[in-house]
C-alpha positions as CSV (number, residue, x, y, z in Angstrom):
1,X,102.4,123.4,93.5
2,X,99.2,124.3,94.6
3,X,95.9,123.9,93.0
4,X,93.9,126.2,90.7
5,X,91.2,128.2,91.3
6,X,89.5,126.0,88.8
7,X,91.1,122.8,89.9
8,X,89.8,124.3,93.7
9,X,86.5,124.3,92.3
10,X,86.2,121.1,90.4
11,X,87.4,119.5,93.8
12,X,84.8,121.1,96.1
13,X,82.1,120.2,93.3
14,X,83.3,116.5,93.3
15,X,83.2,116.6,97.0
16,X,79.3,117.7,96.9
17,X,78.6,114.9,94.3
18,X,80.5,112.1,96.7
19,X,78.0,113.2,99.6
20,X,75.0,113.9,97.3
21,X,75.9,110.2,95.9
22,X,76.3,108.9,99.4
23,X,80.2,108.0,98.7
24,X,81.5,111.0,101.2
25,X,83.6,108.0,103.4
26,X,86.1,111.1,104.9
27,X,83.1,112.6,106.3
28,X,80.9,109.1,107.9
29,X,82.1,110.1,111.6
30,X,80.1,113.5,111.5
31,X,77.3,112.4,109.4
32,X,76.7,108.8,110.9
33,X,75.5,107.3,113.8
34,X,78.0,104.7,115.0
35,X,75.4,101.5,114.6
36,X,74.8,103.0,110.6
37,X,78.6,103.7,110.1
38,X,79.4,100.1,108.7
39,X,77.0,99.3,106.7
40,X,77.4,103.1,105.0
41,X,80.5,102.0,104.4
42,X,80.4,98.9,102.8
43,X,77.6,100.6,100.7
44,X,80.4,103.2,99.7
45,X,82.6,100.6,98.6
46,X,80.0,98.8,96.9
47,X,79.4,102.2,94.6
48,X,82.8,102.8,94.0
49,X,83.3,99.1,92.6
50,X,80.4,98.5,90.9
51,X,81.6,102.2,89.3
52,X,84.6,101.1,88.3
53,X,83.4,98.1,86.1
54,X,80.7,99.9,84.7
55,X,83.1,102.7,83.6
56,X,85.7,99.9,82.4
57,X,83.0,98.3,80.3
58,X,81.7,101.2,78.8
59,X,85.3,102.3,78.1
60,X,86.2,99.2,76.2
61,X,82.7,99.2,73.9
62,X,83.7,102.5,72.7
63,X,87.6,100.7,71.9
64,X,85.5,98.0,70.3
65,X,83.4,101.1,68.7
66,X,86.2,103.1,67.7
67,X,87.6,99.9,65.9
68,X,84.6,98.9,64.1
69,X,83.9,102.5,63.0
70,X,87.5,102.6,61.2
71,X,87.2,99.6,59.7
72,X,83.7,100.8,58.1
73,X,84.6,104.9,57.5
74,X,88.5,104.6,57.4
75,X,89.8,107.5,60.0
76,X,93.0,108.7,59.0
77,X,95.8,107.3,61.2
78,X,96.5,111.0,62.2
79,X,93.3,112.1,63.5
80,X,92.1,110.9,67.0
81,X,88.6,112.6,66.2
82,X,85.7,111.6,64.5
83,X,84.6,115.2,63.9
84,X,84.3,115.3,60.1
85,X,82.7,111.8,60.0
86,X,79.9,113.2,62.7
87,X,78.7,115.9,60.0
88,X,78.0,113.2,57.5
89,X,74.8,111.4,57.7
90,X,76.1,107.6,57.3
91,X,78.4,107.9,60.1
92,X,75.5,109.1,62.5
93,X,72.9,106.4,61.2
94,X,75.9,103.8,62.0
95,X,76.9,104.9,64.9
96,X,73.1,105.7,66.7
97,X,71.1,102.4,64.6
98,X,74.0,100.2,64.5
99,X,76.5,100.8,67.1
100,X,74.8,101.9,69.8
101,X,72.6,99.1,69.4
102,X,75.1,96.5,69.5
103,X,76.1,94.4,72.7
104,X,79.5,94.4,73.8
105,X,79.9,91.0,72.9
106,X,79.0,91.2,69.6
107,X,81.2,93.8,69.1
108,X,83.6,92.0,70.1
109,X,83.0,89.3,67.6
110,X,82.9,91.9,64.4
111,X,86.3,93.2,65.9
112,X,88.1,89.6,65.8
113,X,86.5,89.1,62.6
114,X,88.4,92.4,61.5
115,X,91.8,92.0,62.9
116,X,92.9,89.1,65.0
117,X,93.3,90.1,68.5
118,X,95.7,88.3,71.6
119,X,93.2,85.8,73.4
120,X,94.6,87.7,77.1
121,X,92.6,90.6,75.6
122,X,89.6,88.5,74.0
123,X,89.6,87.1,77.6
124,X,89.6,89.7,79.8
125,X,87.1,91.7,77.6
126,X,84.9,88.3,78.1
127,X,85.3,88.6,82.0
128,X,84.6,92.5,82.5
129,X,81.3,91.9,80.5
130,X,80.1,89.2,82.4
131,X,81.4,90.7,85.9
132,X,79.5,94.2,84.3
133,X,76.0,92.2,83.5
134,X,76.1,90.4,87.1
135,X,76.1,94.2,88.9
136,X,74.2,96.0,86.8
137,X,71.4,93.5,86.7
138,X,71.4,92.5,90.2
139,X,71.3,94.5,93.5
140,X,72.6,91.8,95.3
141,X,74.9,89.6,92.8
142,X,76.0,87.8,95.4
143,X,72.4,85.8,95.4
144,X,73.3,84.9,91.6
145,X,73.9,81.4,90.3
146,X,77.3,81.8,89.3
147,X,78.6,82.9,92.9
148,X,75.9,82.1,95.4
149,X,77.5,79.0,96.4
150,X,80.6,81.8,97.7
151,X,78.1,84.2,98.6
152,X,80.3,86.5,97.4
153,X,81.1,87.9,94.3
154,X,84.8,86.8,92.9
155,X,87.0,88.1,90.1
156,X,89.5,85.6,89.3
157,X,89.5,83.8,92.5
158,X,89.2,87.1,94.2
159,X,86.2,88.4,96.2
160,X,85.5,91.6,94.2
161,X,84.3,94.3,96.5
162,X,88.1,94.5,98.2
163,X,91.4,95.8,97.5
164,X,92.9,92.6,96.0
165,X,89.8,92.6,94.2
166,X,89.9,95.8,92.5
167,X,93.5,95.1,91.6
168,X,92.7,91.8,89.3
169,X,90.0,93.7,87.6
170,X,92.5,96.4,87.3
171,X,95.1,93.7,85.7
172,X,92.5,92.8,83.0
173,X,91.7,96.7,82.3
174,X,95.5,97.5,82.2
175,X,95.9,94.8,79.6
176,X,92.9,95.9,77.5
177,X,94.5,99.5,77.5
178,X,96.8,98.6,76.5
179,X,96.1,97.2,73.5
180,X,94.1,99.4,72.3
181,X,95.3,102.3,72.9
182,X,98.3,101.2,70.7
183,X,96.3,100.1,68.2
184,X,94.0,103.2,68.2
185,X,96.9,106.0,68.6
186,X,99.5,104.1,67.6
């Protein structure tokens, strides 16, 4: 089955945000010159990774969120919205002075002070967030402490920025899904 029209157009406006975002690696034969081609390319892939874990982490502080925020303003079971709770004024003063205020990690801590969670998870949360604060607070976190004597930057054992790479950090996202996705929908 063939695409949409709207599907059609959501792909040709992701394809104008890949080049406009310098991530367009289909195209790098036309709009490269050869001696540019493979450093443009490792660039590309170091986009898309850092992407990835910045996308993971900020998906897993809203789980943490989303946890803490029941806890405090009891969400029925039912609803997967917090649309009543945003007309009311305590849940916006939480949410914007409180929660979105927070670190990851200490969010972390208030949710294993709520509910005891399985140490894989506790683990792998720990990992993404460090792995998150190396990239987004270095250009070049290869040159960092932790992995300059590598000169690379590893996940698990793994150099990061490669297919093997992405796979452990997928691993770790798969098993924080998991569990919270089953303990947020049921």
């Amino acid at each position: 089955m063939g695409l949409t029209r709207t599907e059609r157009r959501l792909q040709a406006e992701v394809k104008d945000i890949a080049f406009l975002v310098d991530v367009d690696f289909w195209a790098v034969e036309e709009h490269y010159k050869p001696e540019y081609r493979r450093a443009k390319l490792e660039l590309m892939k170091d986009k898309l990774v850092r992407s990835e874990v910045i996308y993971w982490y900020t998906l897993i502080d809203e789980y943490l969120t989303d946890v803490i925020c029941d806890y405090y303003f009891h969400r029925p079971k039912k609803s997967i919205s917090y649309g009543r709770l945003w007309r009311t004024k305590h849940f916006k003063v939480f949410v914007h002075y409180l929660m979105d205020e927070t670190y990851l990690l200490k969010k972390l801590s208030m949710v294993e002070a709520i509910k005891k969670m399985p140490p894989d998870v506790s683990k792998s949360i720990k990992r993404i967030n460090d792995l998150r604060n190396a990239l987004a607070h270095s250009l070049f976190p290869q040159n960092r402490r932790r992995y300059a004597a590598e000169k690379k930057v590893t996940y698990q054992g793994v150099h990061l920025f490669s297919r093997a790479g992405v796979i452990k950090l997928r691993e770790d996202c798969d098993i924080i899904y998991k569990y919270f996705h089953k303990k947020i929908f049921g």
